[in-house]
N, C-alpha and C positions, 0 to 999 in steps of 0.2 A: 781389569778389562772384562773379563767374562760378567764380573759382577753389573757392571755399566750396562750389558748385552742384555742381562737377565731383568734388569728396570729400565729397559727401553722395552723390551716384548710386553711387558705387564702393562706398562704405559699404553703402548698400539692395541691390548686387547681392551683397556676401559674403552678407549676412543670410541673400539669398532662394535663393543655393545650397547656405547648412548648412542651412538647412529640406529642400530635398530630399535633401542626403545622409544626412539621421536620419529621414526617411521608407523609404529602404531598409533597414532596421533591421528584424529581426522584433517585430510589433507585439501585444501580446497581446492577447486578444480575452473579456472574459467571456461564459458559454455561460447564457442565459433558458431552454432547450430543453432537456426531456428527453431527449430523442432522438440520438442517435447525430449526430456530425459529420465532415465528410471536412476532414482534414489538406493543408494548400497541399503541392503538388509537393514543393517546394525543404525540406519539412520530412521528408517521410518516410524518410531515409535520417540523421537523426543519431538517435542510442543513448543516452540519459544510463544513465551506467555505476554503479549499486548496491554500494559497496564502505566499508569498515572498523567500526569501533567505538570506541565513547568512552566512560571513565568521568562522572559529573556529579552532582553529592550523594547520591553512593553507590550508584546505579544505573548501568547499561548503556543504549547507546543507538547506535543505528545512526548513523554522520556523515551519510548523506546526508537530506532533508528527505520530509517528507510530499508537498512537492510531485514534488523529485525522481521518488520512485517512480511518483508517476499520468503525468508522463510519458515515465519509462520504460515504464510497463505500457501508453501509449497507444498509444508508438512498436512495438511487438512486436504489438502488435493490427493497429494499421493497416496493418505489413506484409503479414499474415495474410488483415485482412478488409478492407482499405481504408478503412476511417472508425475513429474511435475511442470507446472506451467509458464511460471513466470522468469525472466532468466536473470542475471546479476544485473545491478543497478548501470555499473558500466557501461551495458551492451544498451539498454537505455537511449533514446531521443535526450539530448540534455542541449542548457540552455541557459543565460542569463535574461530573468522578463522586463523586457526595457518598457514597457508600458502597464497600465491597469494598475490596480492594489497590492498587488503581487512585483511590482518593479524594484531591481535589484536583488532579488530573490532569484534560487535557481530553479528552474524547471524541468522536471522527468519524465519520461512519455513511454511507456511501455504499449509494444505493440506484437502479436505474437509471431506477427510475417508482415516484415517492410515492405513486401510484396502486395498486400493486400491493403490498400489504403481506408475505406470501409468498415476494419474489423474496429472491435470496440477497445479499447484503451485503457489503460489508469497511468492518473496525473498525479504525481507530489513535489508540493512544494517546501523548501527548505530552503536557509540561510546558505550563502553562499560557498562559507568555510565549513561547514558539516551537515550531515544527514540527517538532523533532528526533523520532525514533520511536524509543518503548520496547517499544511489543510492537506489530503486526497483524495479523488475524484473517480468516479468511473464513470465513461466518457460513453456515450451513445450516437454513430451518426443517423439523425432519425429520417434524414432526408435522403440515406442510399437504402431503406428499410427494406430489409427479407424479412421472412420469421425466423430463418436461420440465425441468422446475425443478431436478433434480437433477444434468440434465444441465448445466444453465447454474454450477450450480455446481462442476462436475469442472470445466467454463471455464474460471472463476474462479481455482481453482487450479492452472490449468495454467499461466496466466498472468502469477500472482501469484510463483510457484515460479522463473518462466524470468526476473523481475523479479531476483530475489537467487542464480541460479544459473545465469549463461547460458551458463557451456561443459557443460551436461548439452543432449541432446540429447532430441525427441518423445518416441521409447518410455521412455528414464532419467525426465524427470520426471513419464510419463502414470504410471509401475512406483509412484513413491516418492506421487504424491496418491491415490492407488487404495491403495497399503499404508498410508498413512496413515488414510484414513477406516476403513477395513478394522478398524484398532488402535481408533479414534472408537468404535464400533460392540459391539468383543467388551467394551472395557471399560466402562460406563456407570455412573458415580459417583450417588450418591444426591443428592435437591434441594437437601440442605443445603452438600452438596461443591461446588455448581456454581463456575463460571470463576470468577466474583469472589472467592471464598475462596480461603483460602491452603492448600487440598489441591494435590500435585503432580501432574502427570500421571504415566499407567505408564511411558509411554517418551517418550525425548528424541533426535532424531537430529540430526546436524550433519558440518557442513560447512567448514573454517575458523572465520570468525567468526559463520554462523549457523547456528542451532537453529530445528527445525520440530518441533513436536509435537502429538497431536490432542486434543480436550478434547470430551467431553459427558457433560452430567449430567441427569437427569432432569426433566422442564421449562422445557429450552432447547434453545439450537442446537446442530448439531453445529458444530465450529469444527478448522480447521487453522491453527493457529497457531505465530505467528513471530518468534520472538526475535533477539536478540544476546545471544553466548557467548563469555566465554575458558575458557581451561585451568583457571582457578581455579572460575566459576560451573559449567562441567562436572563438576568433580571432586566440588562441593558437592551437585550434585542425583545423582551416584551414590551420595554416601553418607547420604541418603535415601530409598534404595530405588528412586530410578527408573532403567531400561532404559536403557543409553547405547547407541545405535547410529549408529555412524561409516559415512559412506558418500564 
């Protein structure tokens, strides 16, 4: 009996020391809060790293996930500004897109205050059953324009830029979302062209395996947006008339 007593205690103490060893575990946390939150110490020094491409019923698609990117774009924030910006995919605008290009596909809409209809946005789109990304966006409304607001949006893509290109440095990715909108701007597509139709944009630049190009059409946002590219869909959108430019 006592023996029984003495490997049931031994028993109860492995239990109660793997509980505390999976308590040092990073623990995720979902965010209620609109508002900006400060990242634990021991987090702000790892990178998740944005990298390759994959084919999947016939389309392209970035390997790494929706979550992946928010946080990589947390961690380059919270270097910067100490808290971070974006919140779980979750918390998220979502959607299934019953029309345009993107139909049957699901839709994500980050916005930093529901409250604030105006503020600038990032859109990804992914297959309905997982978070793999085919295209994301950052979304400009250029028709309620502050220079605040505008400027939250050069953020935006400075940020988003440094997500899928981080050996370019400040001035290289401030040069390329400043020429990209630039591009946004001289070319302005008619309402019926807009994003969801299958009009191309003028220009396409890339990098390896991504492509950034800018999209607006009359009636909507402006949008720098971001693809995944090989040699083959390159070679296909030049002989369509659109601008390839290699950077």
């Amino acid at each position: 009996m006592i023996r029984k007593i003495f490997i049931l205690c031994l028993m109860l103490c492995f239990v109660l020391l793997s509980a505390c060893g999976k308590a040092d575990k990073p623990v995720t946390v979902e965010r209620t809060s609109e508002m900006p939150v400060k990242l634990n110490e021991e987090h702000k020094d790892s990178i998740t790293r944005i990298s390759g491409v994959f084919q999947k019923d016939g389309g392209l698609y970035f390997a790494n996930s929706l979550e992946d990117f928010i946080d990589c774009y947390n961690d380059y924030y919270y270097k910067d500004k100490g808290e971070v910006y974006i919140q779980p995919y979750s918390e998220w605008y979502s959607y299934v897109q019953d029309f345009g290009r993107y139909k049957g596909d699901m839709h994500y809409e980050f916005t930093a205050d529901k409250k604030i209809w105006t503020l600038p946005t990032i859109t990804a789109y992914t297959p309905q059953d997982e978070t793999i990304i085919k295209e994301l966006t950052v979304d400009f409304d250029d028709h309620s324009y502050t220079e605040k607001m505008y400027k939250q949006y050069e953020e935006m893509c400075f940020y988003t830029l440094k997500v899928f290109f981080p050996d370019m440095d400040e001035k290289e990715l401030t040069k390329l979302y400043k020429k990209l909108n630039k591009k946004a701007y001289a070319n302005i597509f008619q309402n019926e062209q807009g994003f969801h139709s299958d009009n191309l944009p003028s220009d396409l630049y890339y990098r390896d395996e991504v492509g950034v190009y800018p999209y607006f059409a009359y009636g909507e946002s402006v949008r720098m947006c971001i693809i995944p590219v090989t040699e083959k869909a390159i070679n296909s959108y030049k002989k369509r008339g659109v601008k390839i430019h290699k950077f």
